[in-house]
C-alpha atoms as a printed R data frame, in Angstrom:
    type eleno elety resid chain resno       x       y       z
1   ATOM     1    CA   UNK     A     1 120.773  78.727  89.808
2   ATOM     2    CA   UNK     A     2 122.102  81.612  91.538
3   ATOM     3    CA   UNK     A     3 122.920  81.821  95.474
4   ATOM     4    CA   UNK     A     4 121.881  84.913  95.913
5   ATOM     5    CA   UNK     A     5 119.123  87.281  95.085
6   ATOM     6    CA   UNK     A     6 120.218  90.238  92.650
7   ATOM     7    CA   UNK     A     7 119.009  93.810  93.082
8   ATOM     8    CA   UNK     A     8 115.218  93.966  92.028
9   ATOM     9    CA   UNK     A     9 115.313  95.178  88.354
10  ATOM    10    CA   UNK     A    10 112.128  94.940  85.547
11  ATOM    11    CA   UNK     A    11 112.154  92.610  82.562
12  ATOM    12    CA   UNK     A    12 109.147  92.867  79.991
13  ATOM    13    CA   UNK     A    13 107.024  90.105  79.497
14  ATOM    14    CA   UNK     A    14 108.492  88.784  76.646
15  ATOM    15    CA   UNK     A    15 112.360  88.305  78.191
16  ATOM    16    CA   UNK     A    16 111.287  86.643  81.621
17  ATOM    17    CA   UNK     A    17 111.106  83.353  79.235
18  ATOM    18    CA   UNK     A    18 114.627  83.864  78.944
19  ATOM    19    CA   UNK     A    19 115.063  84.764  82.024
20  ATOM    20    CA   UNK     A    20 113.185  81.435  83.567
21  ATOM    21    CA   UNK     A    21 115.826  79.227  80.735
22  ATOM    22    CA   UNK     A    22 118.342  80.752  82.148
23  ATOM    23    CA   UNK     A    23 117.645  79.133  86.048
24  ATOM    24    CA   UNK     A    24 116.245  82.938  87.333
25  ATOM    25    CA   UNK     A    25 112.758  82.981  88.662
26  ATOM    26    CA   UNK     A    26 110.499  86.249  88.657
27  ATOM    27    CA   UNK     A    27 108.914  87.802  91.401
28  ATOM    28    CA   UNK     A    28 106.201  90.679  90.517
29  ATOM    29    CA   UNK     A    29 104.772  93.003  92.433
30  ATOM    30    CA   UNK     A    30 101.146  93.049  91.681
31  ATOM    31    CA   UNK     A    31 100.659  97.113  91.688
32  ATOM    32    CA   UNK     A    32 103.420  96.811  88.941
33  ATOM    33    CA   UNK     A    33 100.561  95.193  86.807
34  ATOM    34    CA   UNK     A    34  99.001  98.734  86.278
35  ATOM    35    CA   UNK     A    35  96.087  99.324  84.675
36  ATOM    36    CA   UNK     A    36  97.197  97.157  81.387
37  ATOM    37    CA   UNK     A    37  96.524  93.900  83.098
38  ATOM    38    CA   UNK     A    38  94.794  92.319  85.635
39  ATOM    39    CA   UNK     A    39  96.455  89.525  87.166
40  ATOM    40    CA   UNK     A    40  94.542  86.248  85.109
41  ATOM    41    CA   UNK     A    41  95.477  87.993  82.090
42  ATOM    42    CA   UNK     A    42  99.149  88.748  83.023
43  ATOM    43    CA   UNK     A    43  99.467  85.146  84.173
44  ATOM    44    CA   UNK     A    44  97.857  83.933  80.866
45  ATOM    45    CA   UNK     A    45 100.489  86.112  78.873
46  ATOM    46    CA   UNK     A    46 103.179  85.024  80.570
47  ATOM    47    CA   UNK     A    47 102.479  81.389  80.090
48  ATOM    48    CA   UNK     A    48 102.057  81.694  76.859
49  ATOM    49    CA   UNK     A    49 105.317  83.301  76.281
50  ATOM    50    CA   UNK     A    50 106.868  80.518  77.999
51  ATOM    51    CA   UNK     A    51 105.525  78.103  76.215
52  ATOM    52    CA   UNK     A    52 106.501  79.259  72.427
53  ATOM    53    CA   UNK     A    53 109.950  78.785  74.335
54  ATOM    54    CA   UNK     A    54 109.295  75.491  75.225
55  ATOM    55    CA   UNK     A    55 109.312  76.803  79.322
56  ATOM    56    CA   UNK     A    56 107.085  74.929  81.739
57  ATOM    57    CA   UNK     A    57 105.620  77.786  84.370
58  ATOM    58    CA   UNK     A    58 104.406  77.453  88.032
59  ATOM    59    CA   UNK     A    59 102.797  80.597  89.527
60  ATOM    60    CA   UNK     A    60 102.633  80.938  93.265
61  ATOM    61    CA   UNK     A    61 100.449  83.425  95.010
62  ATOM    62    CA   UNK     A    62 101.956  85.406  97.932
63  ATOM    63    CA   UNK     A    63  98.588  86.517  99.357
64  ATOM    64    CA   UNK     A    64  99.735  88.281 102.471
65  ATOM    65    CA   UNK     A    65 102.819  90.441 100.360
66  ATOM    66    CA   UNK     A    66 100.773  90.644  96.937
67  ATOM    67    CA   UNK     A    67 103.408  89.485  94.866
68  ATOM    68    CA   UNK     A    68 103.517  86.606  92.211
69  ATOM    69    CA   UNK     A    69 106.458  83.870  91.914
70  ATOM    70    CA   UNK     A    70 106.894  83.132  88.827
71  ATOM    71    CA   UNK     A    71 109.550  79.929  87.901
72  ATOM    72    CA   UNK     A    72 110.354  77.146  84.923
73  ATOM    73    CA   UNK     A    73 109.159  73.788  86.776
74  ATOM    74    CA   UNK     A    74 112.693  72.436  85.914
75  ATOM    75    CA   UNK     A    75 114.844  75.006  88.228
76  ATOM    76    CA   UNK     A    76 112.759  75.890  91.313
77  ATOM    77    CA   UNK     A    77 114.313  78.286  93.368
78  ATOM    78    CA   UNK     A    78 115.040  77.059  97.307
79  ATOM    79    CA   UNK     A    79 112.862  78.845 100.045
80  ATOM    80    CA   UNK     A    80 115.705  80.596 101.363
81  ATOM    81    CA   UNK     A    81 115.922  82.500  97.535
82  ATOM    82    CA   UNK     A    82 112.117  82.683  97.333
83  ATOM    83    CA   UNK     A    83 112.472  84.381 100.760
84  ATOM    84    CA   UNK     A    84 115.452  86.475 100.134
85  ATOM    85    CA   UNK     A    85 113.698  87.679  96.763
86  ATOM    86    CA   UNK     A    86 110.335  88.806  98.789
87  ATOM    87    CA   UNK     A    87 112.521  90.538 101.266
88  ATOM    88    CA   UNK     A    88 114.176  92.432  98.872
89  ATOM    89    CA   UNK     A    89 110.932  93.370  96.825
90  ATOM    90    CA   UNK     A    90 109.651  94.329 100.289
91  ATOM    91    CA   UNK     A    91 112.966  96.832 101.208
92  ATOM    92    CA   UNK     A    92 112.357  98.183  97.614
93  ATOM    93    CA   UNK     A    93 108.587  98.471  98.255
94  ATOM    94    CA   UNK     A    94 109.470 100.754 101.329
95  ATOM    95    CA   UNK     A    95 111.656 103.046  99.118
96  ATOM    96    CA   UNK     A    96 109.293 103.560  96.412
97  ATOM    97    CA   UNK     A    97 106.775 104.993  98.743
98  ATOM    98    CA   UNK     A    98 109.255 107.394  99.687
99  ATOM    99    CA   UNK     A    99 110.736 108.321  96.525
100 ATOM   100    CA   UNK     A   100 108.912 107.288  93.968
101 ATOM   101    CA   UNK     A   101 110.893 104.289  92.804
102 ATOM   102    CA   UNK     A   102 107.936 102.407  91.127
103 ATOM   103    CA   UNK     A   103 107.666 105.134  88.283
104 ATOM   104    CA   UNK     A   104 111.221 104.302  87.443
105 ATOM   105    CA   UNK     A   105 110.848 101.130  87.454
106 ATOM   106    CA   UNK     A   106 108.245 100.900  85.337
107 ATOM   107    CA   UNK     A   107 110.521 101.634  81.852
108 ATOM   108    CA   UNK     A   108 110.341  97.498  81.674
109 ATOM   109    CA   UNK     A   109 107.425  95.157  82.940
110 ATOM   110    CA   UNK     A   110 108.240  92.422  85.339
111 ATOM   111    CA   UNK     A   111 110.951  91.427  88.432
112 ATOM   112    CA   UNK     A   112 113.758  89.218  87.994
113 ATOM   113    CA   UNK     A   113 114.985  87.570  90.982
């Protein structure tokens, strides 16, 4: 797995399995869901993607920041990279509100970390 967090970028629902084979885990903003899906549904998708890759997923809930983790059950990432990752979305958060960073970000569907 990597040691450090990358720069927040968007990965459609289809690549994050081969994002999660690869060791990455996905954090996603839930206002990046739009209007297209509601959160069951999105979770549903994803797992299902997953699976016709032969990817066990765990979803974790971050309540309080309204973001979903989103990781293969064989490469969990540590705390400190779960924490890193939510940091980052958060600093990015900040800057779309001020420039409108969301609507660029939007060209693909879902967060690498």
């Amino acid at each position: 797995m990597a040691e450090r967090v990358t720069e927040p970028y968007l990965v459609d629902l289809e690549a994050i399995a081969g994002e999660l084979q690869r060791g990455k885990w996905c954090v996603y903003l839930h206002e990046w869901l739009g209007d297209d899906y509601d959160l069951p549904s999105w979770r549903d998708q994803v797992a299902a993607a997953a699976e016709r890759s032969g990817i066990e997923v765990c979803f974790i809930e971050i309540p309080r920041k309204d973001m979903t983790l989103v990781a293969n059950v064989r490469a969990l990432p540590s705390f400190e990279q779960v924490t890193e990752s939510v940091a980052a979305l958060e600093h990015y958060r900040g800057l779309a509100a001020g420039r409108g960073w969301r609507g660029a970000a939007t060209r693909r569907q879902g967060l690498r970390g």
